[in-house]
C-alpha positions as a LaTeX table, in Angstrom:
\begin{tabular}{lrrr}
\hline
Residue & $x$ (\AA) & $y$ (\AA) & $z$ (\AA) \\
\hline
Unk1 & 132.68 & 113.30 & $-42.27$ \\
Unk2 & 134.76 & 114.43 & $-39.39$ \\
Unk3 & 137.52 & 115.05 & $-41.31$ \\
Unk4 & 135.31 & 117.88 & $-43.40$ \\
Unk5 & 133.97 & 119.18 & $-40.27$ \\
Unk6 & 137.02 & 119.63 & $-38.13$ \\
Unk7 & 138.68 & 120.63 & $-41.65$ \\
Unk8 & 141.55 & 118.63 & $-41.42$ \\
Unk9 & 141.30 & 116.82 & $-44.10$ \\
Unk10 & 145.06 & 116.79 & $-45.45$ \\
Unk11 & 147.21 & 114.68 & $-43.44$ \\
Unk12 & 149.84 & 111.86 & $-43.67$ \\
Unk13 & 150.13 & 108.66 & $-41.44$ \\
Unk14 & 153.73 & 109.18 & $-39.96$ \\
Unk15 & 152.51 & 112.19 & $-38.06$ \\
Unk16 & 154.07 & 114.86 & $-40.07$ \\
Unk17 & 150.82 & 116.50 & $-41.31$ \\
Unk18 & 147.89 & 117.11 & $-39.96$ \\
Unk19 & 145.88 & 114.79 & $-37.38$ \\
Unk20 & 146.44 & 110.67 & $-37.58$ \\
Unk21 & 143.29 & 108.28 & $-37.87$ \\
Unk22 & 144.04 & 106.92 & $-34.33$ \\
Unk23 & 142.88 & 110.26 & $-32.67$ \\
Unk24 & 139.98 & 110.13 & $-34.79$ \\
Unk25 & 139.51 & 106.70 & $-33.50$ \\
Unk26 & 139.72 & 107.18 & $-30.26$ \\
Unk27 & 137.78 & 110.48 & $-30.19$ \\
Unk28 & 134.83 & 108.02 & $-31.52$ \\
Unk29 & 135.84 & 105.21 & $-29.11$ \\
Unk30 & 135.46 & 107.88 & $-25.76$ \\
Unk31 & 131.96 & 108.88 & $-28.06$ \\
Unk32 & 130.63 & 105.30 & $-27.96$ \\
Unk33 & 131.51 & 104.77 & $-24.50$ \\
Unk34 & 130.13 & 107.63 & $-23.14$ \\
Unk35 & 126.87 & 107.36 & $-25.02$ \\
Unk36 & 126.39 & 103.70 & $-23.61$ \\
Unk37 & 126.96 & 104.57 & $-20.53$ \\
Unk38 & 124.47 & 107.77 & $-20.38$ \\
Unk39 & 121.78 & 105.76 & $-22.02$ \\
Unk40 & 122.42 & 102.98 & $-19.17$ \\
Unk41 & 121.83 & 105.06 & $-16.57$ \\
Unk42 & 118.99 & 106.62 & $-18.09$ \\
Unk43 & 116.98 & 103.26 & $-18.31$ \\
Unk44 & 118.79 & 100.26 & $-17.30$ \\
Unk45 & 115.80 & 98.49 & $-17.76$ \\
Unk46 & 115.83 & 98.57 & $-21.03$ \\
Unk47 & 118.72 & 96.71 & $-21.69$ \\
Unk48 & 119.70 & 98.03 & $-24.93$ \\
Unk49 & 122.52 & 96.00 & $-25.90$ \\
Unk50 & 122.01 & 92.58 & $-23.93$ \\
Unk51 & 123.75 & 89.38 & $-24.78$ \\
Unk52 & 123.04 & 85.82 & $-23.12$ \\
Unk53 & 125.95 & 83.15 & $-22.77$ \\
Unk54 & 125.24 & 79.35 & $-21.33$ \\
Unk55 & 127.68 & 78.08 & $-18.94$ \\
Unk56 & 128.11 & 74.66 & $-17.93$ \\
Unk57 & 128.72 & 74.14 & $-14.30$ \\
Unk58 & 131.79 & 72.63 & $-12.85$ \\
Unk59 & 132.02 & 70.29 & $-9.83$ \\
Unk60 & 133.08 & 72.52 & $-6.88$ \\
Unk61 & 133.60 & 75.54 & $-8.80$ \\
Unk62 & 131.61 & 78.79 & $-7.14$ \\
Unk63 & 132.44 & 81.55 & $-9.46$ \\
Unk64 & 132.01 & 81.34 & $-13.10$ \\
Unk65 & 133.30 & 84.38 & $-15.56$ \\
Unk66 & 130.92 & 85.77 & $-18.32$ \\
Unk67 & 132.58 & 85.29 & $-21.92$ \\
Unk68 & 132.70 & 88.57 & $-23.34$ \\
Unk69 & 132.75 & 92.29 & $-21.73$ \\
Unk70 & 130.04 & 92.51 & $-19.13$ \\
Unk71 & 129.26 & 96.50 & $-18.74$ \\
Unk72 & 130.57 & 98.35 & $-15.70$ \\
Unk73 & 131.75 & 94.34 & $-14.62$ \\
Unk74 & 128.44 & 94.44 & $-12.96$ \\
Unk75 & 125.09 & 94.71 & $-15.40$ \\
Unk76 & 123.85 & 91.15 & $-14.85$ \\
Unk77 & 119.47 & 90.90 & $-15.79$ \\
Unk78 & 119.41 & 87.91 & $-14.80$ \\
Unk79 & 120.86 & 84.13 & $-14.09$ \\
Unk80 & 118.90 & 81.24 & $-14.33$ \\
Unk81 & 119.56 & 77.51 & $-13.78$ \\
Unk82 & 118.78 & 74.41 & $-15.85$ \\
Unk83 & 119.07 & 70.97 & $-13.91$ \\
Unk84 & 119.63 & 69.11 & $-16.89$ \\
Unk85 & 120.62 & 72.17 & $-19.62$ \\
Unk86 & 117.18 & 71.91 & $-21.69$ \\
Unk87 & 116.51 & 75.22 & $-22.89$ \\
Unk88 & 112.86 & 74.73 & $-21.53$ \\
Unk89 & 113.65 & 73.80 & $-18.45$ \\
Unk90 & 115.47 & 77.05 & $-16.94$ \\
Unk91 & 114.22 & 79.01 & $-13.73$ \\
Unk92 & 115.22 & 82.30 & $-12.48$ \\
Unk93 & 117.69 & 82.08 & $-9.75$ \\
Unk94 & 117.49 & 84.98 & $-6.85$ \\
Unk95 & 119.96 & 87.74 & $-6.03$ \\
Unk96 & 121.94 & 87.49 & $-3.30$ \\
Unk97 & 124.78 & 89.51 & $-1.56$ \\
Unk98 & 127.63 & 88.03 & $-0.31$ \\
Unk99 & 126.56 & 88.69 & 3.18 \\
Unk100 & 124.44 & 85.42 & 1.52 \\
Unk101 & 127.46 & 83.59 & 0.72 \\
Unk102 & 127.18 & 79.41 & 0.73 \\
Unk103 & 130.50 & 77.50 & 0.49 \\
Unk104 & 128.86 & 74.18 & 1.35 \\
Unk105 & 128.11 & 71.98 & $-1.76$ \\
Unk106 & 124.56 & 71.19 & $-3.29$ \\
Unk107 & 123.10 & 70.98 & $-6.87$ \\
Unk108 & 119.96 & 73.17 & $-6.02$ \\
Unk109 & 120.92 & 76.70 & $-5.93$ \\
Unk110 & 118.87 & 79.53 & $-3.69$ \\
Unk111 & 120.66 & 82.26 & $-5.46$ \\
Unk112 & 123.48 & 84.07 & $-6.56$ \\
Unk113 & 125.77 & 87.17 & $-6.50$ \\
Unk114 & 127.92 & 88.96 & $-8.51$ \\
Unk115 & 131.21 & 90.03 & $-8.10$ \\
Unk116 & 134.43 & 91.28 & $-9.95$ \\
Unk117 & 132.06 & 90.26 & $-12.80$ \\
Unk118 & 131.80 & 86.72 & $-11.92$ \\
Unk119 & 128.52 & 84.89 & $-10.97$ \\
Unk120 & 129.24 & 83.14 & $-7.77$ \\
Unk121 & 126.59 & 80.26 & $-6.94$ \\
Unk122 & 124.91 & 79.38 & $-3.24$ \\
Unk123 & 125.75 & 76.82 & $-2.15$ \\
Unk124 & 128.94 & 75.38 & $-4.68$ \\
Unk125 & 127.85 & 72.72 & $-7.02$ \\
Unk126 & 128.70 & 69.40 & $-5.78$ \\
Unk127 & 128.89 & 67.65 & $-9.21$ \\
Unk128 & 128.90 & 68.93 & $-13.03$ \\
Unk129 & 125.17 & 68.44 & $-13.59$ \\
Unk130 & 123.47 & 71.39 & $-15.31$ \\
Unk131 & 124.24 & 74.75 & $-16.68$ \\
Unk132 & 123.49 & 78.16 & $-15.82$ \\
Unk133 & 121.96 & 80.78 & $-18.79$ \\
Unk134 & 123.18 & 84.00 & $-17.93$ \\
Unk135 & 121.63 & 87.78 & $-19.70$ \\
Unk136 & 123.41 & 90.78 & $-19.33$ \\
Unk137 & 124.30 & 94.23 & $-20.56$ \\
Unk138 & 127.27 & 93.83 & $-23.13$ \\
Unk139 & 129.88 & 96.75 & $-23.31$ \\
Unk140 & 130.11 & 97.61 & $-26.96$ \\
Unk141 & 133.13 & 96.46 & $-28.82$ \\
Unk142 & 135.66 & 99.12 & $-29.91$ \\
Unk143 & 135.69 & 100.85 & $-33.07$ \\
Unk144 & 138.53 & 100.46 & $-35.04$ \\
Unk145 & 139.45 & 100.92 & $-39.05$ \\
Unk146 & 139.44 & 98.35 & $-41.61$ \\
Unk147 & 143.02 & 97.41 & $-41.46$ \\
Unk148 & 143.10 & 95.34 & $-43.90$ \\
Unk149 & 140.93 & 91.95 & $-45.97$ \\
Unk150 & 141.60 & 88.52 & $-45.76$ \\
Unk151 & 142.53 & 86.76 & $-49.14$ \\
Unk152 & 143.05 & 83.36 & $-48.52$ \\
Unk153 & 143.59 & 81.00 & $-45.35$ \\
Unk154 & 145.37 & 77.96 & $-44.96$ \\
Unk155 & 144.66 & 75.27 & $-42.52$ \\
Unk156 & 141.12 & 75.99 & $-41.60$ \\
Unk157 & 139.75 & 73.39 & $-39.53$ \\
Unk158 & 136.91 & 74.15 & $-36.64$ \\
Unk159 & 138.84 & 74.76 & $-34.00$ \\
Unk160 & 141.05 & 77.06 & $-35.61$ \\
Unk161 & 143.93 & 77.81 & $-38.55$ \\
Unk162 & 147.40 & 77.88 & $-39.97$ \\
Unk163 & 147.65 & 81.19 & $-40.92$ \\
Unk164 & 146.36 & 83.62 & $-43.86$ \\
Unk165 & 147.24 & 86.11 & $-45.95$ \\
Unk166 & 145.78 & 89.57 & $-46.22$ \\
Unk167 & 145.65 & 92.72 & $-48.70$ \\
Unk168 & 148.78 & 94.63 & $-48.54$ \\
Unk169 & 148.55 & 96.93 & $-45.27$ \\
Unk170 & 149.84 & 100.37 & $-44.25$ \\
Unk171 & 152.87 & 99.72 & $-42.51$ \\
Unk172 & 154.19 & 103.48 & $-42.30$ \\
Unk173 & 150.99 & 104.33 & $-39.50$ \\
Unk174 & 151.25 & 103.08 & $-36.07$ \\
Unk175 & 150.02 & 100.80 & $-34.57$ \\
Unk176 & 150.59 & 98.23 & $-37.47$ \\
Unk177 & 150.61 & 94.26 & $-37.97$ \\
Unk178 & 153.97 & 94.24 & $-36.85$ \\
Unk179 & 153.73 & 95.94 & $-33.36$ \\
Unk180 & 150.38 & 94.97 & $-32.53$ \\
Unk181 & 149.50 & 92.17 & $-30.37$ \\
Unk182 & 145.97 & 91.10 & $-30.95$ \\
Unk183 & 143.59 & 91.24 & $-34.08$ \\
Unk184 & 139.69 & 90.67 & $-35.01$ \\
Unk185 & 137.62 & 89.50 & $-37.76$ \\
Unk186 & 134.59 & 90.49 & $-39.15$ \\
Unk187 & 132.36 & 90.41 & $-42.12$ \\
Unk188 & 131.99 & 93.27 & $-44.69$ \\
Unk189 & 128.95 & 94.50 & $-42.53$ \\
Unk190 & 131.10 & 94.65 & $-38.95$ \\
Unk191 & 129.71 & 91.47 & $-37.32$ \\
Unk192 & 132.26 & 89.74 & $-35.62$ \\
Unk193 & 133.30 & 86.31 & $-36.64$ \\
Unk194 & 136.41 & 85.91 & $-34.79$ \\
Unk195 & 137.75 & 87.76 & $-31.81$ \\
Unk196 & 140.87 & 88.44 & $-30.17$ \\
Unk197 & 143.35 & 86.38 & $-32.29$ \\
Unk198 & 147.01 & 86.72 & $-30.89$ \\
Unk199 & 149.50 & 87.15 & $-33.28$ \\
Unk200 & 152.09 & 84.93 & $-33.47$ \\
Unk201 & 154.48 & 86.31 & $-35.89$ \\
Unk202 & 153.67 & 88.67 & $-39.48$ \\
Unk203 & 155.50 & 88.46 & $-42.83$ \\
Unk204 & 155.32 & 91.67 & $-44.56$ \\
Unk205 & 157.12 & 90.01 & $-47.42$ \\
Unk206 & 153.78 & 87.58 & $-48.12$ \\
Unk207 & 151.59 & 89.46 & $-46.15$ \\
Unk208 & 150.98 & 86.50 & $-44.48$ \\
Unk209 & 149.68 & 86.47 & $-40.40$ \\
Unk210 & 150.03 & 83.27 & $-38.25$ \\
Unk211 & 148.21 & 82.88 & $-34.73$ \\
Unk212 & 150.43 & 82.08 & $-31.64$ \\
Unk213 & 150.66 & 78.51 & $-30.68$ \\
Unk214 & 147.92 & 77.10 & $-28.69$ \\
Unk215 & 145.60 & 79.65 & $-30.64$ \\
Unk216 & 142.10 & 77.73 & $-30.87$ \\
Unk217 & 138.70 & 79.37 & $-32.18$ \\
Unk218 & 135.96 & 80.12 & $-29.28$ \\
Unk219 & 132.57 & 78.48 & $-29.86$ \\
Unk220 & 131.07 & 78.99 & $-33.04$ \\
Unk221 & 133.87 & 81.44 & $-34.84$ \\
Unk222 & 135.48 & 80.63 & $-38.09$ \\
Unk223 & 137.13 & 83.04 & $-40.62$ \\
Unk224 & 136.83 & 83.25 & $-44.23$ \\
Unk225 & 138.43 & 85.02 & $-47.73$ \\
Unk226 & 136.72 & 88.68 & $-47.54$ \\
Unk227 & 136.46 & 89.08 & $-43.97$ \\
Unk228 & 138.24 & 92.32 & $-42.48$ \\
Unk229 & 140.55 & 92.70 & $-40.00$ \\
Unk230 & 140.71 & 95.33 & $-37.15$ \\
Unk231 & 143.35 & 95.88 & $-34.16$ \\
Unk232 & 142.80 & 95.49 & $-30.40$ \\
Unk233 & 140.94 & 92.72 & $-28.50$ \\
Unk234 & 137.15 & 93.46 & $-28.78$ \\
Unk235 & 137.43 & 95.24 & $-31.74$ \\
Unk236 & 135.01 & 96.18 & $-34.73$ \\
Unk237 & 134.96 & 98.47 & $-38.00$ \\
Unk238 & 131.35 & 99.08 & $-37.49$ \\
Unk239 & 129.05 & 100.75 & $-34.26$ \\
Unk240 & 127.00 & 98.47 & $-32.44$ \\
Unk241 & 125.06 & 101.74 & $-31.28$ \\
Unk242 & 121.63 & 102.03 & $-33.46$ \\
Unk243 & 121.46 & 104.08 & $-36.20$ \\
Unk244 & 119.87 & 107.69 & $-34.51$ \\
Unk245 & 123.24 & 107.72 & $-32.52$ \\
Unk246 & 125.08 & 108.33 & $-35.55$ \\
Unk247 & 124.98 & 112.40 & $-35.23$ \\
Unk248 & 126.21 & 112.43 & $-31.94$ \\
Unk249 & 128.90 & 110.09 & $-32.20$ \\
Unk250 & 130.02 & 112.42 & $-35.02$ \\
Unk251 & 129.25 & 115.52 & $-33.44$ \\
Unk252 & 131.51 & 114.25 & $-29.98$ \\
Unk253 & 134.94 & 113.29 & $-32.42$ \\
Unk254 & 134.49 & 117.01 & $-33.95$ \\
Unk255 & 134.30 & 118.34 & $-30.60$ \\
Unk256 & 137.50 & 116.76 & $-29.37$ \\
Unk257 & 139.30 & 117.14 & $-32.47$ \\
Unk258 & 138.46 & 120.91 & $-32.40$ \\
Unk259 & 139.88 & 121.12 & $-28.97$ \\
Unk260 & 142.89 & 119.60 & $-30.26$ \\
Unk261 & 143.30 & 122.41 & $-32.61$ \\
Unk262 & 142.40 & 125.28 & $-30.50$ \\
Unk263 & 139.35 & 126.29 & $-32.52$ \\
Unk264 & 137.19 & 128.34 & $-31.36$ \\
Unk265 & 134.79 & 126.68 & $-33.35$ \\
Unk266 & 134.25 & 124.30 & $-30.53$ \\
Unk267 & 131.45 & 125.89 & $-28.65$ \\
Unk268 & 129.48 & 125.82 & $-31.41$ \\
Unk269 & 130.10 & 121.94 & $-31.85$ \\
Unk270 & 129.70 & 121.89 & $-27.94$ \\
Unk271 & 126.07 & 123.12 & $-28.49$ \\
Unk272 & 125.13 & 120.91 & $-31.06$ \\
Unk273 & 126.22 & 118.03 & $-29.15$ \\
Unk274 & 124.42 & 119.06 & $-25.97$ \\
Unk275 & 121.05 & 119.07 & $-28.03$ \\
Unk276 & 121.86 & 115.44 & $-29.84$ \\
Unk277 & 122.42 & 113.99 & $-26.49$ \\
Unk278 & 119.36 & 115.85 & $-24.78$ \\
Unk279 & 117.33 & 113.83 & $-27.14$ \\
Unk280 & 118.70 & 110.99 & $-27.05$ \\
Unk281 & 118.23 & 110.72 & $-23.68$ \\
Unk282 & 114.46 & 111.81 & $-23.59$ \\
Unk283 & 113.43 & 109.06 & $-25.85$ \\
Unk284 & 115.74 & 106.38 & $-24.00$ \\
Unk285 & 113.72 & 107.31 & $-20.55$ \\
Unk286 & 110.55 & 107.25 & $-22.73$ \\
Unk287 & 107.69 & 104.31 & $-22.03$ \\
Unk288 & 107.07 & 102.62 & $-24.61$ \\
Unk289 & 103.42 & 101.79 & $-25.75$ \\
Unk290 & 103.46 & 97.87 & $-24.50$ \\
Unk291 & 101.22 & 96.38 & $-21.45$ \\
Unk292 & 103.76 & 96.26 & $-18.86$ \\
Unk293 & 102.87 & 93.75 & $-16.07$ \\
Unk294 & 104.09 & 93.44 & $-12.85$ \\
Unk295 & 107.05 & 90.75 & $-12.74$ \\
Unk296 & 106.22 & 87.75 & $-10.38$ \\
Unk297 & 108.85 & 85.10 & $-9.65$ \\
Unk298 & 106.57 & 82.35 & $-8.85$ \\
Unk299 & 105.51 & 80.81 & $-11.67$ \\
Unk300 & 102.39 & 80.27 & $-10.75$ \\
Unk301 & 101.28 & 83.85 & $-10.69$ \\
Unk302 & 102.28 & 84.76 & $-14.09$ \\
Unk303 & 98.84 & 83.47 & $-15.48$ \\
\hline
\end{tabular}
């Protein structure tokens, strides 16, 4: 679509001709990430793209790292702790600062704070009893192309595989599977089954990718024939953003790729943009129609 748009549709890999998919890419990438972040700061509150990860606790151990991308290394909702790591038996730990900080041990927790996007714990946990379950805002993975499908794989165990082979790639662009470091794999319909594989060496004569040594799967990832590969760490061929973002992600890569030619149809494209993101905004700082009641810690006030 952008391609039509920005009229640049005839074009060659090497960079000879025309403009290469990675601009495109990227001009999509800075898209995404400047949407999230304007719709963050619109309405935090409404935590459009939250993710929740359990951590077990570790015996004098007061900072614990989120798995994953935690947005602006600060969006935490909330951190609660489980004495015992049943899923019913959770409760909301306070916010702290580190004016608050604890370094004496304890295994009953007044509250936490976050920094360098770590939760740190007051006091320090004295043994390895418990868990923490931690929400927060996830920074959306980046887009990337299909690079390529996944035909067969050998050595596929739970923790992780041999190698596999994929459909024959395009080797003349760059980056390609030979100067790239890290790859990920999803299904058909962009949801990501494996993340942020390091390569360990690529055999363009068998098309046939092997992990580096030591490579193991994270929990609950597994790869399988038909799955598609993209480049990068964090990496995905399809948005995470909903679907009315569409237009403006669209609209944003034809604005920078008009720049990049010097058309002066840009200020057009600038306009249309400014109206997409003008309403996108409106609805995101929009009520919706739910009761909203007042949050209470104690739990004896929420009835």
């Amino acid at each position: 679509m952008v391609r039509t748009l920005s009229k640049n549709l005839n074009y060659n890999q090497n960079g000879t001709e025309g403009i290469v998919d990675e601009q495109f890419i990227q001009a999509f990438n800075d898209a995404q990430d400047y949407l999230q972040a304007a719709l963050n700061s619109k309405n935090s509150a409404n935590a459009m793209f939250e993710a929740q990860t359990i951590i077990p606790l570790v015996a004098n151990q007061e900072a614990y790292t989120i798995p994953g991308r935690l947005f602006f290394n600060k969006e935490v909702s909330s951190v609660e702790f489980s004495i015992d790591s049943q899923a019913t038996n959770y409760i909301p730990l306070d916010k702290r600062a580190l004016i608050n900080r604890n370094t004496s041990s304890g295994n009953w927790y007044n509250g936490y704070y976050v920094r360098n996007g770590q939760i740190n714990l007051t006091p320090v946990p004295a043994t390895a009893t418990g868990s923490l379950r931690i929400t927060y805002e996830k920074k959306l993975d980046n887009l990337d192309r299909n690079r390529g499908t996944i035909l067969a794989v050998t050595g596929l165990t739970a923790t992780g595989f041999t190698s596999f082979t994929i459909t024959t790639p395009d080797e003349v662009s760059n980056p390609n599977f030979t100067s790239i470091d890290y790859i990920c794999v999803s299904d058909v319909d962009g949801n990501p089954k494996c993340q942020n594989i390091p390569i360990g060496s690529y055999v363009s004569g068998t098309d046939t990718l092997t992990p580096r040594a030591g490579y193991v799967f994270q929990t609950g990832e597994t790869i399988a024939a038909g799955n598609v590969i993209t480049f990068g760490r964090y990496t995905s061929p399809v948005s995470k953003l909903f679907d009315e973002c569409e237009p403006f992600l669209i609209h944003y890569a034809n604005e920078a790729i008009l720049h990049s030619d010097g058309s002066e149809d840009v200020i057009k494209e600038s306009s249309i943009l400014n109206r997409i993101l003008d309403g996108l905004l409106t609805v995101t700082a929009q009520q919706t129609a739910e009761l909203q009641m007042v949050p209470q810690r104690l739990y004896s006030e929420w009835w």
